[in-house]
N, C-alpha and C positions, 0 to 999 in steps of 0.2 A: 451249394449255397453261396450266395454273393455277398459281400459286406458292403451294406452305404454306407456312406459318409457321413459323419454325425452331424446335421445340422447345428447352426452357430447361434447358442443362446442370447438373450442379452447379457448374461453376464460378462459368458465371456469374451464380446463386443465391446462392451463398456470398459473394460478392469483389465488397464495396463500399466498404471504406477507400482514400482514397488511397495513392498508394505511399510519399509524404512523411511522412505520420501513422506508417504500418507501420515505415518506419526507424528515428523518431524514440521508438516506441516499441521495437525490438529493441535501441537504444542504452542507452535507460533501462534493461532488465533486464538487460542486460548487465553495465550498469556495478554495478547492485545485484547481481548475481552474483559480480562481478571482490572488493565489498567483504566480502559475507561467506564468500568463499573463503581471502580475505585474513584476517579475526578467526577463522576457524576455524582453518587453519594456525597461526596467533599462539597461538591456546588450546592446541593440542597438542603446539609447540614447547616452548611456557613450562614442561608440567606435568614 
């Protein structure tokens, strides 16, 4: 019996960042999310 070679899903074609990086960066837009949802509120409060 022969073994093929397991063809290459997308995933795992797609998914090469570590999982530390991916957090580290859902943090960051986050927080830049959290800030200008915050100055938007504040502009339409104030007008």
């Amino acid at each position: 019996m022969t073994d093929k070679p397991k063809p290459i899903t997308v995933w795992a074609a797609m998914v090469h960042a570590p999982f530390k990086k991916v957090i580290a960066f859902d943090l960051l837009f986050l927080g830049l999310g959290a800030f200008i949802g915050a100055g938007i509120i504040t502009a339409v409060l104030i007008k």
